[in-house]
C-alpha positions as CSV (number, residue, x, y, z in Angstrom):
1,X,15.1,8.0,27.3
2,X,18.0,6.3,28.6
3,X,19.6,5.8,24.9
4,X,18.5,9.2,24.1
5,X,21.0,10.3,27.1
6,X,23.3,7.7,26.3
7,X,24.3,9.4,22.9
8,X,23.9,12.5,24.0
9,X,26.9,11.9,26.4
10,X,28.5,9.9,24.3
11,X,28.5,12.5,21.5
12,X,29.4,15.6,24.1
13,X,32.1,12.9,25.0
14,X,33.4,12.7,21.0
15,X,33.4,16.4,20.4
16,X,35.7,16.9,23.3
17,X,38.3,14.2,23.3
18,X,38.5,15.5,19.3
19,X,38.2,19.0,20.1
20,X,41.6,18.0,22.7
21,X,42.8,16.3,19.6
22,X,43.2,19.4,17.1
23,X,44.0,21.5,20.2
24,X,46.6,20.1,21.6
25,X,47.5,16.9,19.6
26,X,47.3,13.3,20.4
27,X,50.6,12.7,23.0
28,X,50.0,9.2,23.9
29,X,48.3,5.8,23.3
30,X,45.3,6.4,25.3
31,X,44.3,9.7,23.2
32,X,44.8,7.8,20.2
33,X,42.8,5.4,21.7
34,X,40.3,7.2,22.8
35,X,40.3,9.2,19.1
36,X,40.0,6.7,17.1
37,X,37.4,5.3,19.6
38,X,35.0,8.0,19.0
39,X,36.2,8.0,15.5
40,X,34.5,4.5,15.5
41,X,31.5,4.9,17.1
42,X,29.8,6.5,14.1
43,X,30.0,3.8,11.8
44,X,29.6,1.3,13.8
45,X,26.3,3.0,15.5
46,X,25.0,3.1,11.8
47,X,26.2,0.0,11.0
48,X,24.0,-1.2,14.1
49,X,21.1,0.9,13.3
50,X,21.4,-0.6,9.3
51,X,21.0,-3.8,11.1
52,X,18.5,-3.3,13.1
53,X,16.0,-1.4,10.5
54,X,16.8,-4.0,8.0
55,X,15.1,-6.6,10.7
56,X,12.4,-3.9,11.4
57,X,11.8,-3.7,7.5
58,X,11.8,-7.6,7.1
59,X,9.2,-8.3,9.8
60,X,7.3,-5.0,8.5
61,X,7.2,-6.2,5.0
62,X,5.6,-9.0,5.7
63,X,2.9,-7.6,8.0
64,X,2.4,-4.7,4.7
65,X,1.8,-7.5,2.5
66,X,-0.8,-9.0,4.2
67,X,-1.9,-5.9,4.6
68,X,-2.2,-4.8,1.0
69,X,-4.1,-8.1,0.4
70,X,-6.6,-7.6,2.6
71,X,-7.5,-4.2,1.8
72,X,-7.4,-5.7,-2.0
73,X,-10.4,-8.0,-1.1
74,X,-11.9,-5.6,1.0
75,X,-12.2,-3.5,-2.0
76,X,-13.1,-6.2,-4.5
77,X,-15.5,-7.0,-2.0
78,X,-16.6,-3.5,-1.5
79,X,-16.8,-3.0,-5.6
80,X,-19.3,-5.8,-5.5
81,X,-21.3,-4.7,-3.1
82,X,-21.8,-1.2,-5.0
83,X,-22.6,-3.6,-8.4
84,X,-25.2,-5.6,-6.1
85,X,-26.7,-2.6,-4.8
86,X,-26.9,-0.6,-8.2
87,X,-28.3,-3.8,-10.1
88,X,-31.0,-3.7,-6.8
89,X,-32.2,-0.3,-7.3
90,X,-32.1,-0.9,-11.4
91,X,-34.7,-4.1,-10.8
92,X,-37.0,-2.1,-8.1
93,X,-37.3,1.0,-11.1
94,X,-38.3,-2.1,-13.6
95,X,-40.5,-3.7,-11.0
96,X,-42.2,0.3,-10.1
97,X,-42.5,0.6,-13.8
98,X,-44.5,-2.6,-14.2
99,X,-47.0,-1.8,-11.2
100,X,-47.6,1.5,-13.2
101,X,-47.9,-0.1,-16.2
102,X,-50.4,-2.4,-14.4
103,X,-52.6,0.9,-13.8
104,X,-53.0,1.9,-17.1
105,X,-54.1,-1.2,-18.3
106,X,-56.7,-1.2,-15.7
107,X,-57.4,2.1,-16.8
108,X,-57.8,1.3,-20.2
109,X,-59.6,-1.9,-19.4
110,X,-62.3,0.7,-17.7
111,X,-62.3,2.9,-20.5
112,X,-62.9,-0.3,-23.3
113,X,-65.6,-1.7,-21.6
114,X,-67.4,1.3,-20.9
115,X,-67.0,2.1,-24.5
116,X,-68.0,-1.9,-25.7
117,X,-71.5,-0.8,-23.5
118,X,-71.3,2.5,-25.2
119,X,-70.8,0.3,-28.7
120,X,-74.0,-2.0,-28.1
121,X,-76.4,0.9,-27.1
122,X,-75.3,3.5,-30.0
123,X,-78.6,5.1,-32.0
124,X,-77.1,5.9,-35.1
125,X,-74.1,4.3,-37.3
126,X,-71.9,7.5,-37.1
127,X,-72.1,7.0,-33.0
128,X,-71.6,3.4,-33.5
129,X,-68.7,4.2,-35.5
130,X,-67.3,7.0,-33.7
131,X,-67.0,4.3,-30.3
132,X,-65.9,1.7,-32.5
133,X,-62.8,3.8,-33.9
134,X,-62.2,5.0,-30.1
135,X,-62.4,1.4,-28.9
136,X,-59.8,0.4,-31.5
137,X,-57.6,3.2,-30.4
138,X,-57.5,2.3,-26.7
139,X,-57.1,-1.5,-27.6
140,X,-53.7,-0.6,-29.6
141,X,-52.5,2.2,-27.1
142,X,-53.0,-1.3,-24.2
143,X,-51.1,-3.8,-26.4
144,X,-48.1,-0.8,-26.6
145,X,-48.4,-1.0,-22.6
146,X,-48.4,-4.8,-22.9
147,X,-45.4,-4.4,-25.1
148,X,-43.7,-2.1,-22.4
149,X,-44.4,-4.4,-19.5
150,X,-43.5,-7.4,-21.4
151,X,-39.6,-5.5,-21.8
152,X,-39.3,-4.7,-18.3
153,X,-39.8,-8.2,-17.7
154,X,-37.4,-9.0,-19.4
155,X,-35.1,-6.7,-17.9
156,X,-36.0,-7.6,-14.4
157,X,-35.1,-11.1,-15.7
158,X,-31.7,-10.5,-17.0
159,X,-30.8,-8.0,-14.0
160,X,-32.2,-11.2,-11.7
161,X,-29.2,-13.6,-13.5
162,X,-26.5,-11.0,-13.1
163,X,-27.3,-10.0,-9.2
164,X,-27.5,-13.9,-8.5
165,X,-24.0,-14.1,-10.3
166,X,-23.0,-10.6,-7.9
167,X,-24.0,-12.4,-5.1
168,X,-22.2,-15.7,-5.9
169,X,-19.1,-13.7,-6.5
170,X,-19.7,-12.1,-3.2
171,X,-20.0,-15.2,-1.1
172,X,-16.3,-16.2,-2.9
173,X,-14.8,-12.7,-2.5
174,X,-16.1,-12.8,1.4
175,X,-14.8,-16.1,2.0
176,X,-11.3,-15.1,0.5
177,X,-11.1,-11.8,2.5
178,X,-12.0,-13.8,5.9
179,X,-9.2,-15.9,5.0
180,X,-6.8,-12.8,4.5
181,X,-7.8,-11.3,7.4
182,X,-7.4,-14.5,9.6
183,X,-4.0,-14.9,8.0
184,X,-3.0,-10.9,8.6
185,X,-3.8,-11.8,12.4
186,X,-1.6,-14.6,12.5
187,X,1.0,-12.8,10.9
188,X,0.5,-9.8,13.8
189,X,0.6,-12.6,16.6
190,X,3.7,-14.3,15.0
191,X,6.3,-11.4,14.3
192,X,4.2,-9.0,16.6
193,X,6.1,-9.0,19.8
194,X,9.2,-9.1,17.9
195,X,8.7,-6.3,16.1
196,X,8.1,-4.4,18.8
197,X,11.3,-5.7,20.1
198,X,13.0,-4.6,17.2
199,X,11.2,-1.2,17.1
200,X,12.6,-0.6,20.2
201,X,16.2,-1.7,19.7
202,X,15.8,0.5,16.4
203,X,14.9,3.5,18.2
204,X,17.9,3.2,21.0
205,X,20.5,2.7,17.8
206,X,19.0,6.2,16.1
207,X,19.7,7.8,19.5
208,X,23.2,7.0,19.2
209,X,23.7,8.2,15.5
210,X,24.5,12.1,15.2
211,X,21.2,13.7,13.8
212,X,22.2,14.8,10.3
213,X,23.9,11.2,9.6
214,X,20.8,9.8,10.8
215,X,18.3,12.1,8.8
216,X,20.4,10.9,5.5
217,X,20.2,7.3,6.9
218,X,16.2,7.7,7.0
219,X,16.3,9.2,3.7
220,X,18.2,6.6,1.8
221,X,16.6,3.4,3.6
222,X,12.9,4.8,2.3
223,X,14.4,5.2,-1.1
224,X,16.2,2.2,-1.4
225,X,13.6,0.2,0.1
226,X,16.0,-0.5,3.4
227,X,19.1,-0.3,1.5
228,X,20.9,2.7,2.5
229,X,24.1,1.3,3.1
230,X,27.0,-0.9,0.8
231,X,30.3,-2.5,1.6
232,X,33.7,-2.0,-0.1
233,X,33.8,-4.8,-2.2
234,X,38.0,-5.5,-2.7
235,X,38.8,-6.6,-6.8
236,X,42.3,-6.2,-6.8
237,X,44.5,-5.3,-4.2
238,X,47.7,-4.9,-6.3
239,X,45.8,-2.8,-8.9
240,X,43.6,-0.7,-5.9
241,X,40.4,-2.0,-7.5
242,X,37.6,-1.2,-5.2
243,X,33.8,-1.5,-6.1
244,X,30.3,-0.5,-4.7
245,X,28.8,-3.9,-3.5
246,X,25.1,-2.8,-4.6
247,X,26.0,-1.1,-7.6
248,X,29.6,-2.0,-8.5
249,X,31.0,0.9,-9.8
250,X,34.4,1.7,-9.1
251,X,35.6,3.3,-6.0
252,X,38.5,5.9,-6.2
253,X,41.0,4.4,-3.6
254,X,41.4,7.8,-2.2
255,X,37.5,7.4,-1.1
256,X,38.7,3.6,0.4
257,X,41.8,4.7,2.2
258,X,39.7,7.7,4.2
259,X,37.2,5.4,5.1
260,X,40.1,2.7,6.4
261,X,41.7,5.1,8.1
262,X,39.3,7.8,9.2
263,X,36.2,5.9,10.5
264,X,34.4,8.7,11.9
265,X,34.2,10.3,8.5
266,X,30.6,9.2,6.2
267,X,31.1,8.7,2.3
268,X,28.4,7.9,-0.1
269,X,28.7,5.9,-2.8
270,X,29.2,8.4,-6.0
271,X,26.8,6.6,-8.5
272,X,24.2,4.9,-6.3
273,X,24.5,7.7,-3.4
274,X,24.4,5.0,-0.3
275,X,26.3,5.0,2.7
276,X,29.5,3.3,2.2
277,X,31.4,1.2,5.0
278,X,34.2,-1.0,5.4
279,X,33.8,-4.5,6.3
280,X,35.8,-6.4,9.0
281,X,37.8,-8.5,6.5
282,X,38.9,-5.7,3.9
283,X,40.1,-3.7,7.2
284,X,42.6,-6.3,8.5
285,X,43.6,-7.2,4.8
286,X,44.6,-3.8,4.3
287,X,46.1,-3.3,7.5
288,X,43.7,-1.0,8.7
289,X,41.6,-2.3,12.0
């Protein structure tokens, strides 16, 4: 809250001494002073904040890493799990087809021996037939049913290899995410109170930057993955050969000299579009602090 107010003031502050400025014009050191003092607080509060998220970023990044890799095993893990599970309910549907398989053949045990009794106490050779050609029937329907158990079995035996391989695999994948997770704690206790150092430092600097700067700011550092802001790089003084540090395209000296001499002013970079500032070095070799 007390940043918040800070650049509130500080910004009601700005607008005056500038609004004075155009007005009346600057009559004396101390308005130039205090001009180019408010000039100067923009840039250098986003210079400041550009320091501070890049820290916040660093610490983050590493904390989203080990994030990432646990909730990678955690779905490996989970993936198995859904594999053991399905290969589970597969082998109980082999092992419920056996046990019905095992009815009919008691069934058709039944029915064969009551027609073997049927066979021995037969009057005439057409009944004796007749049983015998039934008999023969319900023997070759049972070895079918045989032949029927026999395959479950074998699937129930193939599915048993591949959910002891599942759960072999699980008791590796389980091991692995215990040890990412252990390692995304000790990443939290290591870089955790300093993050939320940073965090806060972070969130005092924004307060200070005027809200549309600091809405591009935001922008630009998700974009360019924390990157939002490049330097002046200086090629050849003589020649006015200025270049983007991240993308080194040339910079129109026209865009160089505003920035040197109007600090409150914000440029982008015309091919890569990030905020451009001037560093400390290129100022007092151009004459410009």
């Amino acid at each position: 809250m007390t940043a918040v107010l800070l650049a509130r003031v500080l910004r009601h502050a700005t607008r005056s001494v500038l609004r004075y400025h155009d007005v009346h014009g600057c009559r004396g050191d101390g308005d130039r002073d205090a001009v180019a003092g408010a000039r100067m607080a923009v840039i250098e509060s986003l210079l400041n904040l550009f320091r501070v998220d890049t820290q916040v970023r660093g610490l983050r990044s590493r904390l989203t890493a080990a994030e990432r890799y646990l909730a990678g095993q955690d779905k490996q893990l989970s993936d198995l799990a859904r594999q053991h599970q399905e290969l589970q309910n597969r082998r109980k549907q082999h092992q419920a087809g056996i046990a019905n398989h095992e009815l009919e053949l008691k069934g058709f045990d039944q029915r064969i021996e009551k027609l073997r009794n049927d066979l021995n106490s037969a009057a005439t050779t057409k009944q004796h037939q007749a049983v015998l050609t039934e008999m023969n029937s319900m023997r070759a329907k049972r070895g079918e049913i045989e032949d029927k158990m026999l395959a479950e079995m074998e699937a129930i035996e193939k599915l048993t290899e591949q959910f002891t391989s599942i759960e072999s695999q699980m008791a590796d994948r389980t091991k692995v995410r215990d040890r990412a997770k252990a390692d995304l704690e000790e990443r939290r206790n290591d870089v955790g109170a300093r993050l939320a150092e940073l965090e806060t430092e972070r969130s005092q600097a924004a307060a200070l930057v005027p809200e549309k700067v600091l809405g591009l700011f935001d922008k630009l550092a998700d974009d360019f993955d924390g990157e939002a802001m490049a330097s002046i790089e200086e090629i050849d003084r003589r020649n006015r050969e200025y270049v983007c540090s991240v993308c080194n395209m040339h910079l129109p000296f026209e865009l160089v000299a505003q920035l040197t001499s109007r600090a409150d002013n914000v440029h982008r970079c015309p091919s890569c579009t990030r905020l451009l500032y001037v560093k400390e070095d290129l100022k007092v070799s151009t004459g410009k602090k």
